[in-house]
N, C-alpha and C positions, 0 to 999 in steps of 0.2 A: 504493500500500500504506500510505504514514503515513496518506492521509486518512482509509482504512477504521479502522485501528488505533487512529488518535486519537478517533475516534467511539464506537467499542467499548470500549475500557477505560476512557471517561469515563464509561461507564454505572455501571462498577461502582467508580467514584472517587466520582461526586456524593457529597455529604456528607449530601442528603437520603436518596439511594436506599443508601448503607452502613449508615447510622443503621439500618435497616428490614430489610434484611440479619441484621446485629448482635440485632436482637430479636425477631426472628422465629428465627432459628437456637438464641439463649438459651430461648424458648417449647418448643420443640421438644426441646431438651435437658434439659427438665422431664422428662418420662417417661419416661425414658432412666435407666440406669444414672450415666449424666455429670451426673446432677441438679445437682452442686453447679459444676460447669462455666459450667451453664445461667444459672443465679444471679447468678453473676460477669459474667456477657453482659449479663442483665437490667440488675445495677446499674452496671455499664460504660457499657449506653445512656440509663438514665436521667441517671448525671451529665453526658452529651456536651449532654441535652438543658438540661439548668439551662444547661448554661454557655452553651451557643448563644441559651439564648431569652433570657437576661440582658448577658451581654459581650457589646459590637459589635466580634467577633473580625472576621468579615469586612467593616466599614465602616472601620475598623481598616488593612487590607491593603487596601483600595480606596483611601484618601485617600493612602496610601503613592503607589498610582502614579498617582492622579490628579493627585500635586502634583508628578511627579518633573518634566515641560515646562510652563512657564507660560503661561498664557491670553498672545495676542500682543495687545500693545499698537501694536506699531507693524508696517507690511508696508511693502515697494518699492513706490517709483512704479510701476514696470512686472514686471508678472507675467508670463508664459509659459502659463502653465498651471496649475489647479487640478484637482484627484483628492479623492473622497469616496469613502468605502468604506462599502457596504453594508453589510446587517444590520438595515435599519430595514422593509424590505416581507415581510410574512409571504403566501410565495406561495400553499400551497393554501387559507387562507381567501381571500385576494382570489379565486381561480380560485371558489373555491365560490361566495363571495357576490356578483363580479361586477363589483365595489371593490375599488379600493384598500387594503390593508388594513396601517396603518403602528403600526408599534411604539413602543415606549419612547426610540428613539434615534434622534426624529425631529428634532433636533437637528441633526444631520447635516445633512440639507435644506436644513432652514432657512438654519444657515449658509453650506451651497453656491451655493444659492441670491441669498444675501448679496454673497457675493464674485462670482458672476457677472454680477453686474447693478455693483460697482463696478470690475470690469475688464473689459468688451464685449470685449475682442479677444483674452483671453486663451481658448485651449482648455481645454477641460472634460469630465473623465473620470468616469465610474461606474463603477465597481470592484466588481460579485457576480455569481457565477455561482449556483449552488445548493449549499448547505453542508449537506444533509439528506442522510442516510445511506441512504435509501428513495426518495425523489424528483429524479433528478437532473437530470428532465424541466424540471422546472420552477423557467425560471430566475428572479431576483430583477431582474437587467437587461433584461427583456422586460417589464417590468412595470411598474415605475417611473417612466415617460414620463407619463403622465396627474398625476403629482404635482409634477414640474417646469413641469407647464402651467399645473395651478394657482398654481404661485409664481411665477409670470407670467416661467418660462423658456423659451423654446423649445427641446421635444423634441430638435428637429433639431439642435439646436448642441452637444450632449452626444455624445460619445463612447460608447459603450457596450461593456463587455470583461464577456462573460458567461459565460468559462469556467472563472474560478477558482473553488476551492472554498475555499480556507482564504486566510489574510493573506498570505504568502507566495506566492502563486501570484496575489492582489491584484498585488501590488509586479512579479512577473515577469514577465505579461501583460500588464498596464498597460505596461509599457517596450517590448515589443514591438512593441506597437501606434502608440505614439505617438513612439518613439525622440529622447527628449529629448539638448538640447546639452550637454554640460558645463556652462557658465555660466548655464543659462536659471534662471529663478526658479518653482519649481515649488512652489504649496501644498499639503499633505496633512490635510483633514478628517478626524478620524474620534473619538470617544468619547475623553474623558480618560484612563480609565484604561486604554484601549486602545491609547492611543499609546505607549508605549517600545517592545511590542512590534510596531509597525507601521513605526517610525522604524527598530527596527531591522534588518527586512526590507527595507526602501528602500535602506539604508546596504552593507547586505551586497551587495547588486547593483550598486552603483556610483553607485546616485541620490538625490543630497542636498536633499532635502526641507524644507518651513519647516511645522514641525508649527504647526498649528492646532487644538487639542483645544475639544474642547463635550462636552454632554452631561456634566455633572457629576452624582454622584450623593451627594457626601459634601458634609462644611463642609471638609475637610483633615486634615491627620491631628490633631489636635485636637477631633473629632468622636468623642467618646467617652463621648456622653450613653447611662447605665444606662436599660436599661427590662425588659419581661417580655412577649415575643413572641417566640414557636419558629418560628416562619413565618416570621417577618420577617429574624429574627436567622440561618434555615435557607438562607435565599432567599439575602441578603446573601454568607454566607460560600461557597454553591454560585458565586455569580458573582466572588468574589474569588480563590477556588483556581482556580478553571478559569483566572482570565488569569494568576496566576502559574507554576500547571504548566505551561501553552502558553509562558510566558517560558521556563523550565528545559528543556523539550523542546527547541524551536527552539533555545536556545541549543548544547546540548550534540550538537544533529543539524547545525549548521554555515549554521541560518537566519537566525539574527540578528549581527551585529557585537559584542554582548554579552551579558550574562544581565542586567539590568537595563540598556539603552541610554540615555543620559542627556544634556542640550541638549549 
């Protein structure tokens, strides 16, 4: 039930699809007795839009959590085990076109990729099941194999957990599967500003993890160059509320060990 919930009421959170809401309902309230209602929506949407296509409110809240775990300088001699979490293969295009078909946060790989080839003996997990609300057929860990081949990994050495939907159920089924020791040295790839709430799904479950964040998208929170782009500025802030509303969820549903998780 959270997963259906948290799908559905992000529809009518996004900040691109509110905005659109908001002015289309002010339109509509033009010929209406509520005319002056209407008005008020109108310029309601238009000033969300100045501010979004000028302030980087959401590169802003992204460099917040990008910078809350720091890039690792240093790792153990001896690992145990690394875990990447999906989000990087977009299934029904690769099914359409027959490819691979890898996203923005192909970082991820990359890096797993990385650390698998400087620890041969350590295991090595994939972490997505299908997070799409309509297709649950089609998983992200059935698919993935042919990209680890090109990063000169072998398929076969990868673990594969392709039933989670969300981060949480990442962190839950990965342990099942692989039932790690206390002591063992487990790394956790996944998207910078992704990790506190991924750390703190790991943590909640009992498993202490050495965050490895990639995939940056800001300079830090000091990254608050003006510009004039509603797309850009729309795009940004939709991907920065969604990971902090899914922090304040999780937090307050009893997923994570905090509302902001920190090293």
């Amino acid at each position: 039930m959270f997963f259906y919930l948290s799908k559905i009421i992000w529809i009518f959170l996004d900040p691109g699809n509110l905005f659109l809401i908001v002015l289309v309902s002010g339109g509509i309230l033009l010929v209406t007795r509520w005319r002056r209602t209407g008005l008020r929506l109108i310029g309601l949407s238009t000033l969300f839009a100045l501010i979004i296509a000028i302030v980087p409110v959401g590169t802003w809240l992204s460099g917040v959590l990008e910078d809350r775990f720091p890039a690792i300088k240093a790792l153990p001699d001896k690992v145990d085990g690394i875990i990447v979490l999906g989000g990087v293969i977009n299934p029904r295009l690769t099914q359409a076109r027959g490819q691979p078909a890898v996203g923005g946060a192909v970082e991820r790989l990359l890096a797993f990729a990385q650390l698998a080839k400087r620890y041969p003996e350590a295991n090595l997990v994939f972490t997505a099941g299908s997070g799409s609300l309509l297709h649950q057929n089609l998983k992200e860990a059935h698919l993935v194999g042919p990209v680890f081949e090109q990063l000169g990994v072998n398929p076969a050495r990868i673990i594969y957990e392709d039933q989670s939907r969300n981060t949480f159920e990442n962190a839950t089924y990965s342990r099942r599967l692989v039932n790690p020791g206390a002591k063992e040295n487990w790394i956790l790839v996944t998207s910078a500003f992704h990790m506190p709430r991924a750390v703190g799904c790991f943590r909640k479950i009992g498993w202490n993890v050495i965050p490895y964040p990639v995939d940056y998208s800001t300079l830090g929170n000091n990254d608050l160059q003006l510009r004039f782009n509603f797309t850009y500025g729309a795009g940004r802030l939709g991907g920065a509320l969604h990971e902090w509303l899914g922090l304040f969820v999780y937090w307050i549903t009893g997923k994570t060990d905090a509302f902001i998780p920190a090293p």
